[in-house]
C-alpha positions as CSV (number, residue, x, y, z in Angstrom):
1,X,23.8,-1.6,-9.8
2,X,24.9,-0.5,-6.5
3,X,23.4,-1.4,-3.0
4,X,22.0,1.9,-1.9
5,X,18.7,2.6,-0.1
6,X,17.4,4.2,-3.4
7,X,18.1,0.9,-5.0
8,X,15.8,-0.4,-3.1
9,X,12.4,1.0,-3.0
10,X,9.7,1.4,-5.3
11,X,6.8,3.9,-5.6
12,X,3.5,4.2,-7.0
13,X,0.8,7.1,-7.6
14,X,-2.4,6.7,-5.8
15,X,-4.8,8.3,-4.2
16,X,-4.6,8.9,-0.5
17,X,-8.1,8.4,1.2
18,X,-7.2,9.2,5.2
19,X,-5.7,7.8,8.0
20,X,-7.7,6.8,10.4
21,X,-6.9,6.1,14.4
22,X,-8.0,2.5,15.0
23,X,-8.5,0.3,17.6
24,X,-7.3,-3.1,17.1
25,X,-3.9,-3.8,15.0
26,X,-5.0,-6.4,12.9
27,X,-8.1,-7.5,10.6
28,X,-10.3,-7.2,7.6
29,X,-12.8,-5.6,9.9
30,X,-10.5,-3.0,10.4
31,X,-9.9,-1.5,7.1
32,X,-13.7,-2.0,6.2
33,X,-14.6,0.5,9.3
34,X,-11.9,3.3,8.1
35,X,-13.7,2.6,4.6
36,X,-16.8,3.3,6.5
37,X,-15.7,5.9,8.2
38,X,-14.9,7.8,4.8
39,X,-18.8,7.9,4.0
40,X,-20.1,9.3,7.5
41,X,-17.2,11.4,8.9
42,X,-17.9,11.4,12.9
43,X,-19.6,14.9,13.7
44,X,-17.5,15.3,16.7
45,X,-14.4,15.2,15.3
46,X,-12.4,17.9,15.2
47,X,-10.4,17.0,12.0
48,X,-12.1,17.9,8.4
49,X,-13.0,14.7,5.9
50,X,-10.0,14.1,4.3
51,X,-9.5,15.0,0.6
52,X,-8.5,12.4,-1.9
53,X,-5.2,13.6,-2.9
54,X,-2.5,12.1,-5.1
55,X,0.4,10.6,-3.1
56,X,3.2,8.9,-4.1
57,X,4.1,5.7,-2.2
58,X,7.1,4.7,-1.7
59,X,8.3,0.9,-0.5
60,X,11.5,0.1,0.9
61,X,12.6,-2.3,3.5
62,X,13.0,0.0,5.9
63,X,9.3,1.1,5.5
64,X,6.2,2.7,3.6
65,X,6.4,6.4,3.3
66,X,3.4,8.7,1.9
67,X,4.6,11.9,-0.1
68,X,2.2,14.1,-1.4
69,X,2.1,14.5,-5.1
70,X,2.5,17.8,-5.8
71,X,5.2,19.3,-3.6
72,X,6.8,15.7,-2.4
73,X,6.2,17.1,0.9
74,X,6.0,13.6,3.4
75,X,3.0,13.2,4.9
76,X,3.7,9.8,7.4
77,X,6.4,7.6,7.3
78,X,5.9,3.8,8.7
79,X,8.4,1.8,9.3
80,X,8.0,-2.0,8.3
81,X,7.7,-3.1,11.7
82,X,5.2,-1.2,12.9
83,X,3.0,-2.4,10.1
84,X,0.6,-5.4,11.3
85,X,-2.1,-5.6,8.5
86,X,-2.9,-4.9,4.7
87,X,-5.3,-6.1,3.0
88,X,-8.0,-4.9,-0.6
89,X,-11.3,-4.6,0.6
90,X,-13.3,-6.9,-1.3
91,X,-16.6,-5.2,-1.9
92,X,-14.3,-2.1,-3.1
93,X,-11.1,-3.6,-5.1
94,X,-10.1,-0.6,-5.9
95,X,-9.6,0.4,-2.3
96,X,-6.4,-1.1,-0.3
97,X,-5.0,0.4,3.0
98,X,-2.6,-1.1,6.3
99,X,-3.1,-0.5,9.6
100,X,0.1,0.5,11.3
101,X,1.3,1.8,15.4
102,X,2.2,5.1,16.0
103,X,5.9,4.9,16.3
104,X,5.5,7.2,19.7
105,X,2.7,6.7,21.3
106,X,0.2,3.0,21.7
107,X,-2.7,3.8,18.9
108,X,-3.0,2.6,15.6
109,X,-3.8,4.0,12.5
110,X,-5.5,2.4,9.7
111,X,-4.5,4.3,6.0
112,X,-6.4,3.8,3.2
113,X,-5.4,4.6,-0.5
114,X,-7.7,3.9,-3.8
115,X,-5.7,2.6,-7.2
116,X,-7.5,1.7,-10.0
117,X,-4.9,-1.2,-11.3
118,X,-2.5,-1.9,-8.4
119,X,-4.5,-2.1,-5.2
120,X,-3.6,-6.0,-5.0
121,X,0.1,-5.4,-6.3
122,X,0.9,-3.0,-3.7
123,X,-0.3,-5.2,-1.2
124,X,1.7,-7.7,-2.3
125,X,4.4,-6.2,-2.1
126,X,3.9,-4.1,1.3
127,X,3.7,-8.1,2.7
128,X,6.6,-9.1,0.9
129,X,9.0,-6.2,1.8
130,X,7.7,-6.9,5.4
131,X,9.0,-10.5,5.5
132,X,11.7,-9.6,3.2
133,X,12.8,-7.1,6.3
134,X,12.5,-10.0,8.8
135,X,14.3,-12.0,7.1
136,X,16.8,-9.6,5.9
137,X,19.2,-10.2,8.5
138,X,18.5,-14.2,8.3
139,X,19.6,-14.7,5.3
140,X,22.7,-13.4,3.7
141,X,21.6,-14.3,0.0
142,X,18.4,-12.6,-0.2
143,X,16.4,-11.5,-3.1
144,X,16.5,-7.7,-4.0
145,X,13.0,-6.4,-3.2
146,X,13.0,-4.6,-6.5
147,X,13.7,-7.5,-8.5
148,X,10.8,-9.5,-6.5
149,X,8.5,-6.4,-6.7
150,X,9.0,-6.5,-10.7
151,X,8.7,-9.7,-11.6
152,X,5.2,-9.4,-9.7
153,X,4.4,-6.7,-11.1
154,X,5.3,-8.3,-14.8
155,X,3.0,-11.2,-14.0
156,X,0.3,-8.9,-13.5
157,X,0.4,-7.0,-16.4
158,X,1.5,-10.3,-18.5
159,X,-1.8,-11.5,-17.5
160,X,-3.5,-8.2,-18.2
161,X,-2.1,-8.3,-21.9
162,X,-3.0,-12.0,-22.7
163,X,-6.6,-11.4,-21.7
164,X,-6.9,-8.4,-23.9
165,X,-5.1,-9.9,-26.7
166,X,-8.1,-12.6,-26.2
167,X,-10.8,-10.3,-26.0
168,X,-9.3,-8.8,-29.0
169,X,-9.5,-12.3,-31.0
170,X,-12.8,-12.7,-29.9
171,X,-13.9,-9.3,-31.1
172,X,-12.6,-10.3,-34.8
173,X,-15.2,-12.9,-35.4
């Protein structure tokens, strides 16, 4: 296995609810008013309610980039430091987003993506590759993200399996 960039990242297909300019960088709070924000789009604004679209996202250490589905065309790109929150809403656990700073100018935007089986995976890992870049530099003998990133994701599913394998039992008697 070589030590490219490629070699590195990891993607998953989700739905893309909006991005959303916010005003703090950090906080629960934050993602539930994007969520909010979803239902009663502002009647001033001049950008249309955003479509749920498939996206791919894709998680490297050097950042989180959204790629829409169809013609892999990028959409944003955010680099790992500019990320300061993620978070699963917990009334909607379906629903996951981060809130990251424009790269150019001093705003924030919050983006929120829906995932029926994932939404806590992927914000595990958008955490983990963010320490895993900080500490990247740190310390020479780090794990691979990838490697990390699968052997959460294994967990998940290995939990997934045992509790249908007992609902199956169950259903024998």
């Amino acid at each position: 296995m070589s030590d490219s960039e490629e070699d590195r990242e990891i993607s998953f297909s989700v739905k893309f609810l909006g991005r959303f300019e916010v005003v703090r960088p950090d906080g629960l709070r934050v993602l539930e008013e994007a969520a909010e924000s979803l239902k009663t789009p502002d009647e001033y604004s001049t950008e249309k309610a955003p479509k749920k679209s498939k996206v791919h996202l894709f998680l490297s250490l050097s950042g989180v980039d959204i790629l829409e589905s169809k013609t892999r065309f990028l959409l944003y790109t955010c680099p790992l430091p500019t990320i300061s929150y993620s978070a699963v809403l917990p009334l909607t656990p379906k629903v996951f987003g981060f809130v990251a700073r424009h790269p150019a100018a001093n705003t924030y935007h919050c983006y929120l993506f829906q995932s029926k089986k994932f939404s806590h995976v992927l914000v595990s890992l958008i955490g983990d590759a963010f320490k895993a870049s900080k500490t990247e530099t740190e310390l020479p003998g780090r794990r691979d993200l990838i490697v990390e990133a699968l052997r959460h994701k294994n967990k998940m599913l290995q939990r997934e399996v045992d509790n249908l394998k007992r609902r199956l039992g169950e259903s024998n008697f």
